[in-house]
C-alpha positions in Angstrom: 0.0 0.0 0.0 1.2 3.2 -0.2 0.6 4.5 3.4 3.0 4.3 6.5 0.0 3.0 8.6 0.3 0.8 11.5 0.2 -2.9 9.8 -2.5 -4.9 9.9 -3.0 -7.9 12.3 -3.5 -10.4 9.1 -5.7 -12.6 11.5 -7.9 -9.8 11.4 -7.9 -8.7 8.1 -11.8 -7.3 6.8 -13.3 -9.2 3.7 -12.6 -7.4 0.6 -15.0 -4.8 -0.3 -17.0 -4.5 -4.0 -15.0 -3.2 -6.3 -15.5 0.5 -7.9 -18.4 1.6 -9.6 -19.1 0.0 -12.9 -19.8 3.8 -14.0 -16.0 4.7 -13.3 -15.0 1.3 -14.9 -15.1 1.9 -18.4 -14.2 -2.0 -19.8 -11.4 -2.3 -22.3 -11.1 -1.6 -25.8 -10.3 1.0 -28.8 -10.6 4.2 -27.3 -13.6 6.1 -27.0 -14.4 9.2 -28.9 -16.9 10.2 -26.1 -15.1 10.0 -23.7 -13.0 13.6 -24.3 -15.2 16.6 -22.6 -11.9 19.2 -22.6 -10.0 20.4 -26.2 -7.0 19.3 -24.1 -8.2 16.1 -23.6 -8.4 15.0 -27.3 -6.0 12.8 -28.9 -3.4 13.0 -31.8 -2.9 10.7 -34.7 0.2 9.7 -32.9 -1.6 9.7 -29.5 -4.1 7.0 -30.9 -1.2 5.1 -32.9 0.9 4.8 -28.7 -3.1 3.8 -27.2 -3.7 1.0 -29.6 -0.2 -0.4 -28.9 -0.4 -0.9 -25.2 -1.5 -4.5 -25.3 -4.1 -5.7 -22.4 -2.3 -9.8 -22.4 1.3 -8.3 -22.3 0.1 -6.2 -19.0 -2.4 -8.9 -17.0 0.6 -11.4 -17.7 3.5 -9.1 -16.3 1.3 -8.0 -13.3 0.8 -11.7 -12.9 4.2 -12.3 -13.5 5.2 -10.0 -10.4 2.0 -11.0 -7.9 3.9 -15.0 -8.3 7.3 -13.0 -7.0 5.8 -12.2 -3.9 7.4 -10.1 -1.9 5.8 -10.1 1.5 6.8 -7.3 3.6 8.0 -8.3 6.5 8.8 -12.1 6.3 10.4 -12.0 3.0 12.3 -9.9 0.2 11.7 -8.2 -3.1 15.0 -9.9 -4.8 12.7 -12.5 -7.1 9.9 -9.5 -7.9 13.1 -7.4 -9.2 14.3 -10.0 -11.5 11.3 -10.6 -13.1 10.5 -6.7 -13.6 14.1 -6.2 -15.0 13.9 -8.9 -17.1 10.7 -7.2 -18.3 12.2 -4.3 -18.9 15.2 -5.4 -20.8 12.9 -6.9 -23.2 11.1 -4.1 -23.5 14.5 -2.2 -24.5 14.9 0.0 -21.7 18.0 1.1 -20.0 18.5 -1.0 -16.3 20.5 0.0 -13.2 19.8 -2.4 -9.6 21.4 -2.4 -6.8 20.8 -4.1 -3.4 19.9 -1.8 -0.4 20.1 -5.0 1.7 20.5 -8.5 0.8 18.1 -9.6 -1.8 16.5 -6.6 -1.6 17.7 -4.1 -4.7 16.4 -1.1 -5.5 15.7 -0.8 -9.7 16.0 2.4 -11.9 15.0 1.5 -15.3 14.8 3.9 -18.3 13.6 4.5 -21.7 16.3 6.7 -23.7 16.0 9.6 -25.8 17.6 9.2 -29.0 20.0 11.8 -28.8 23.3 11.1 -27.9 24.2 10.5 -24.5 25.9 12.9 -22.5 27.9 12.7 -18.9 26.1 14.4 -15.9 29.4 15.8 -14.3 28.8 19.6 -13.4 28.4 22.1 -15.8 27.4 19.1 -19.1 23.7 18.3 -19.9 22.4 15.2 -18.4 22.6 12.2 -20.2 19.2 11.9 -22.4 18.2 15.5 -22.6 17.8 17.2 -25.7 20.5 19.9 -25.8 17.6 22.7 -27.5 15.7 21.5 -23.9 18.1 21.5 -21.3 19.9 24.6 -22.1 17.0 26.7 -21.7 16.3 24.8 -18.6 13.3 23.0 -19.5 14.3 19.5 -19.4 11.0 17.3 -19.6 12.4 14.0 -18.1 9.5 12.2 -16.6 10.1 9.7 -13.5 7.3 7.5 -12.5 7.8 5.9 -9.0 6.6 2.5 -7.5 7.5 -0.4 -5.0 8.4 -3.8 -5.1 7.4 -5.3 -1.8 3.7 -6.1 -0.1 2.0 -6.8 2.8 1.3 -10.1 4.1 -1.4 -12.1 2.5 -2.8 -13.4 5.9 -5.1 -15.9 5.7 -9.4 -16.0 4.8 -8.2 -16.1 1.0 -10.7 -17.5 -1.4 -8.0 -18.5 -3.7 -4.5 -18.7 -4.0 -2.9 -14.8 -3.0 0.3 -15.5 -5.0 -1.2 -17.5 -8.0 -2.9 -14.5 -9.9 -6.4 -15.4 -11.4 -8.9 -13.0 -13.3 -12.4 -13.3 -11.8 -15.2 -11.1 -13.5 -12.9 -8.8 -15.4 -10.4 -8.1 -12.0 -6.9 -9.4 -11.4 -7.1 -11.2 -8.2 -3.8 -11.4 -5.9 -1.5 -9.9 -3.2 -0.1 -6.8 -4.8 -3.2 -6.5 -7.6 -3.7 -3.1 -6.6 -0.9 -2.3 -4.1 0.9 -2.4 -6.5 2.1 -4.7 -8.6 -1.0 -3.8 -11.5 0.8 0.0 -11.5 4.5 -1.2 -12.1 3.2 -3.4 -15.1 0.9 -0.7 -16.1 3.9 1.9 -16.6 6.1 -0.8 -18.0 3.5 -1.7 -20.4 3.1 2.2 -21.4 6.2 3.2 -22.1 7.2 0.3 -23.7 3.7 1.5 -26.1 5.1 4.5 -26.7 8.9 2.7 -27.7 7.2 0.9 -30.0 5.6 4.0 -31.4 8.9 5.5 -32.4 8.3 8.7 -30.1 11.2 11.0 -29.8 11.3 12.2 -26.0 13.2 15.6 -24.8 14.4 13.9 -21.9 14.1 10.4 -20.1 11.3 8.9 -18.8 12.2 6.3 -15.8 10.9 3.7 -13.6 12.3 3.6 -10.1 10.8 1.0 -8.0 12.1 0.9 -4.4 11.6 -1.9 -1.9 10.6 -1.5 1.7 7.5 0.9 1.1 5.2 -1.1 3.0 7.9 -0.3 6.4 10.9 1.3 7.2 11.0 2.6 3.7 14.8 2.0 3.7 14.6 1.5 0.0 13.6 5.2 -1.4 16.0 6.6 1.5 18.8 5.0 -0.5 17.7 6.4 -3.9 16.8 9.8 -3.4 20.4 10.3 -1.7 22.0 8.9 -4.9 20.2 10.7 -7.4 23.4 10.7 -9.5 21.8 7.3 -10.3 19.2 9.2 -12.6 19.7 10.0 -16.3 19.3 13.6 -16.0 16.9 16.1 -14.8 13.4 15.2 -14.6 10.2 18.1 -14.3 7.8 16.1 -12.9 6.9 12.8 -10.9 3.9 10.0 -11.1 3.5 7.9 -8.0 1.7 5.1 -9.8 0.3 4.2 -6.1 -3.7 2.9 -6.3 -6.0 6.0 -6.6 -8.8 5.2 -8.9 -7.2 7.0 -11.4 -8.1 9.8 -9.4 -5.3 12.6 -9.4 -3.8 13.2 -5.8 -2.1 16.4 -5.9 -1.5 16.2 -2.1 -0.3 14.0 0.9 -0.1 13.8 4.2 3.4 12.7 5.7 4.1 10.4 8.9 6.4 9.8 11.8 6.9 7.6 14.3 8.2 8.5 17.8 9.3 6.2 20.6 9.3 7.3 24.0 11.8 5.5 27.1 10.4 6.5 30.1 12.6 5.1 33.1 12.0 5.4 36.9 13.0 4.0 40.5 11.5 -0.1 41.4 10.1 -0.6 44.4 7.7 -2.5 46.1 4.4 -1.9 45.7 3.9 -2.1 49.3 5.4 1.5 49.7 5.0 2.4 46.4 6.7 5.8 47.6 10.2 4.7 47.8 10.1 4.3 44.0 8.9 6.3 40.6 6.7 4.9 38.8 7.2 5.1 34.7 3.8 3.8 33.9 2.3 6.9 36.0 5.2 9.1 34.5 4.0 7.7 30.6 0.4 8.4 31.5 0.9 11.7 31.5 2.9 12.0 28.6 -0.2 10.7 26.9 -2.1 13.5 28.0 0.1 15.6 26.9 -0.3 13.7 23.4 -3.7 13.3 23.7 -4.6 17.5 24.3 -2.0 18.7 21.4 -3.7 15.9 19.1 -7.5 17.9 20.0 -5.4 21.4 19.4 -4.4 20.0 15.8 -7.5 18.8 14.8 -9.8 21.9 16.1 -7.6 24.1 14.0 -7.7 22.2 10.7 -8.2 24.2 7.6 -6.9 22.5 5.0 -8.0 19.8 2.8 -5.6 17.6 4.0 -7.2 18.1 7.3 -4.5 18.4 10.3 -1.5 16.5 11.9 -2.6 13.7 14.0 -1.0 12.0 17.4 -2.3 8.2 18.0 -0.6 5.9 20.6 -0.4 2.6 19.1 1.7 0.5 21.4 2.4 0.7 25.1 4.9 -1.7 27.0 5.9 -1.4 30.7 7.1 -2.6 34.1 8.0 -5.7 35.4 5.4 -7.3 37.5 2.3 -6.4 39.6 3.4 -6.0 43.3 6.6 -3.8 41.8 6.5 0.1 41.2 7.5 0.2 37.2 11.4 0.8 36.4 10.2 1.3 33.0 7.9 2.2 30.1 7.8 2.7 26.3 5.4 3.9 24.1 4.9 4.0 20.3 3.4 7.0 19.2 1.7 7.8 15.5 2.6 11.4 14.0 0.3 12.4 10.8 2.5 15.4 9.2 1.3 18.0 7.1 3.5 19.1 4.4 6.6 21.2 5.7 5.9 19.8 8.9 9.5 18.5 10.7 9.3 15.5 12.8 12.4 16.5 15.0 11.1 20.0 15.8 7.5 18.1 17.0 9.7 15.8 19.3 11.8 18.3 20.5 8.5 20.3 21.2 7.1 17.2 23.0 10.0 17.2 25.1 10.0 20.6 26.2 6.4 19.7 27.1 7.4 16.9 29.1 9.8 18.9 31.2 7.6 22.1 31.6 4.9 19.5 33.3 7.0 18.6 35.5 7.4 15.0 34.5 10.6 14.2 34.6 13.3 14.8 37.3 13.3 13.1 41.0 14.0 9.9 39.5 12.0 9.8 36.4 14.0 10.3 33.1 12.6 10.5 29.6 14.0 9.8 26.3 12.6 10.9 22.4 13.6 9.4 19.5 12.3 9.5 16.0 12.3 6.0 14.5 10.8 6.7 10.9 9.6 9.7 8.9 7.9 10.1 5.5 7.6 13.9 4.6 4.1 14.9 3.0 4.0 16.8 0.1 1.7 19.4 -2.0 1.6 20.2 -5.2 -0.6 23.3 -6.4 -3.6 22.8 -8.6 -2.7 24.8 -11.3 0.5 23.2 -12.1 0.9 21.7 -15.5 1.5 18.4 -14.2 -1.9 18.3 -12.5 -3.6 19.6 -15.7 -1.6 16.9 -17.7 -2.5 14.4 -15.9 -6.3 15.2 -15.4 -6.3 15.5 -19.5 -4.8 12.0 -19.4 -7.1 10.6 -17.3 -10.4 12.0 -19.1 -9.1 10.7 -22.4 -9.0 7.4 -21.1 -12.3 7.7 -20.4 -11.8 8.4 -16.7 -13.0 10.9 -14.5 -9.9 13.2 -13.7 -11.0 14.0 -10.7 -8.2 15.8 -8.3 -8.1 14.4 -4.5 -5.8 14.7 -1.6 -4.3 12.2 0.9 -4.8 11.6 4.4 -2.3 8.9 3.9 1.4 8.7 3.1 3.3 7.7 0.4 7.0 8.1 -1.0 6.2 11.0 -2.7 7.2 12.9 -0.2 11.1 11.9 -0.5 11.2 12.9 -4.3 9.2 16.2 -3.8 11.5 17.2 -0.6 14.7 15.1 -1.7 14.7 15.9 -5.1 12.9 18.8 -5.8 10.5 17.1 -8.1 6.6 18.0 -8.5 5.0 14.9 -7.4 1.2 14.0 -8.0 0.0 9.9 -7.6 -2.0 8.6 -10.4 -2.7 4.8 -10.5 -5.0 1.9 -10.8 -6.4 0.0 -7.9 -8.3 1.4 -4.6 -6.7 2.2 -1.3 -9.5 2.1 0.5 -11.4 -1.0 -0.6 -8.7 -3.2 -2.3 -5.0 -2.3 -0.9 -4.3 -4.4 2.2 -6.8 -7.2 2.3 -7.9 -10.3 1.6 -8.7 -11.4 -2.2 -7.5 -8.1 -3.1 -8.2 -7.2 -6.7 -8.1 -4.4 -9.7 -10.1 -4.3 -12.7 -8.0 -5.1 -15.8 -10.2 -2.5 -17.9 -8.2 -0.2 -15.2 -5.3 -1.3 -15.6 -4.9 -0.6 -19.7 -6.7 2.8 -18.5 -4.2 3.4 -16.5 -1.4 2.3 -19.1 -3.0 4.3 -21.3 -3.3 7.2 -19.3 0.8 6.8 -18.9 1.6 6.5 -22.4 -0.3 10.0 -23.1 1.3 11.4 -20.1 5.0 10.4 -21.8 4.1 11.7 -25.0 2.7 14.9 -23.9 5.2 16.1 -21.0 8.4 14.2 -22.5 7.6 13.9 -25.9 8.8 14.8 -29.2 8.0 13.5 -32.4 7.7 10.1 -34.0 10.2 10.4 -36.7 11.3 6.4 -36.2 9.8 3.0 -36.4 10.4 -0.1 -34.3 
């Protein structure tokens, strides 16, 4: 899935919910001519030449292809889904770079190459891939789409097989369908559409797909601090996360905190010969729990407010001693801009001015994991490209924000790129549960939707034939 949420107890997984609306489901075929309501949204000779090549068996066999590789997340590794995705992509003629971020575990970067001649990206030269004309008046149109390799764990209450892929009633049915193993195949299966098509691109479009989104997200920590591992220069960003084909334009971002809380044991006979950390934690919680009612009765955003939630809580040592210890997990919702280490410094300084800690009580902060939120305006030309995109697919194009988080965050903050998430598949009712499915006629929407996306923000012309 694409959100740092707490996991999900698989025991307790809910039953999968009805898929989308057959009214936002158009099913699969030549493209519509009634389905364009904007002049931006209609489509070019060449645009209809790239949408009749992206080729429905070619995608519902790579997505099944990667929901066999598993990739469970925890209790496994994404080494077996990366093979079979760069093997997919060398087929498919791209450019492939992998390398491991922990064993079996390899991070991909995978792109599809102007034709003009390659270039080195030491300072002061063009990045490879970008058309000179382009890049020297700064407007480089490389195109990056972003995705992950790794998914939760099936857990059980299955009605079929979670990592042997089946199509049931026009949906893809496995772990990964929608969360999101359908999006990587989707963008594989447009841009190896628009190859095929012969378009010239101004700059490279590329795949990165990281491992370890569904946790610690050690994987797109590793590539956004190697960036010389990209191409060139890219203007924009698709997070091909499951959204309906809706177009997110913002996210929310998260953070974990873990608070040691230590005291003085003693018997609970004179409990006052000790300090208790359970008592001492307590109160930290209601410090939590009154900034987490300040946040949300000040929300006026879209994206609603940061949030606090205690999700774990683990303490002393038996019931007739005063507690030497405590720790809690804590749950921080970010807004965009938002620094985790300022909110647990401030959390601190809380602690001490209640008068927590001293005369035997200490108290220790540390942030654990962050993903930064992100927002990009409405009126950017990525948003409108990608609402144009989505309409002539036959989609809605409706634009949305997260309450959830997603790696967006770390290319928008790391790497200065505007970042939106377009892709097939629901969050809500699909991502994260049992017999977890996407409708195919979604999927080559969503392929579709990519290809025109390439074409119109990277490309050129279609001078060649392959």
């Amino acid at each position: 899935m694409t959100e740092t949420a707490p996991r999900p107890d698989p025991a307790r997984m809910p039953e999968a919910a009805p898929g989308p609306d057959p009214a936002r489901t158009p099913q699969a075929g030549p493209m519509p001519d009634a389905a364009r309501p904007s002049e931006a949204a209609r489509l070019t000779e060449t645009e209809r030449r790239v949408l009749e090549l992206v080729d429905e068996a070619a995608l519902v066999d790579l997505a099944s292809a990667l929901i066999r590789a598993g990739g469970e997340n925890p209790g496994s590794t994404e080494g077996p889904g990366v093979a079979v995705l760069r093997a997919a992509c060398e087929e498919r003629g791209l450019t492939v770079d992998t390398w491991e971020v922990a064993p079996d575990r390899p991070n991909l970067v995978a792109t599809l190459e102007t034709s003009v001649a390659a270039s080195t990206t030491q300072a002061g030269r063009r990045p490879s891939g970008c058309n000179p004309k382009v890049y020297d008046a700064g407007e480089c149109q490389g195109l990056l789409f972003v995705g992950h390799s790794d998914v939760v764990p099936a857990g059980p209450g299955w009605s079929t097989d979670p990592f042997e892929p089946t199509v049931v009633d026009g949906r893809l049915v496995g772990r990964g369908s929608a969360d999101m193993k359908g999006g990587l195949a989707a963008v594989l299966v447009a841009l190896d559409a628009v190859r095929r098509a012969g378009v010239e691109l101004t700059g490279p479009v590329t795949l990165a797909c990281t491992v370890d989104e569904e946790d610690l997200d050690i994987g797109i920590r590793d590539f956004v601090a190697q960036p010389d591992r990209l191409p060139g220069r890219y203007t924009a960003c698709v997070v091909a996360e499951p959204t309906d084909l809706d177009v997110v334009v913002a996210c929310r971002g998260d953070a974990y905190l873990e608070v040691e809380v230590t005291g003085v044991p003693a018997h609970s006979g004179r409990p006052s010969d000790g300090r208790n950390a359970i008592d001492a934690a307590s109160r930290i919680l209601d410090l939590v729990r009154a900034d987490h009612e300040r946040l949300v009765a000040a929300a006026d955003d879209p994206l609603g407010s940061g949030t606090w939630n205690a999700g774990r809580i683990e303490g002393g040592r038996g019931t007739s001693i005063v507690a030497p210890s405590c720790h809690l997990w804590l749950d921080r919702r970010l807004m965009p801009g938002e620094d985790p280490a300022t909110i647990a410094t401030d959390l601190a300084r809380r602690v001490d001015e209640a008068g927590i800690t001293g005369d035997g009580i200490d108290v220790e902060i540390a942030v654990t994991m962050e993903m930064p939120g992100f927002r990009t305006v409405h009126d950017h030309p990525l948003v409108a490209a990608c609402v144009d995109a989505t309409r002539a697919v036959g989609w809605s194009g409706d634009v949305d924000v997260w309450t959830a988080a997603c790696d967006g965050g770390f290319v928008a903050r790391d790497l200065g790129i505007p970042t939106v998430v377009l892709g097939p598949g629901s969050v809500s009712e699909q991502a994260h549960q049992r017999d977890e499915s996407v409708a195919v006629a979604e999927l080559v929407a969503a392929a579709r939707a990519y290809a025109l996306l390439v074409i119109r923000l990277a490309g050129g012309s279609t001078t060649r034939s392959r």
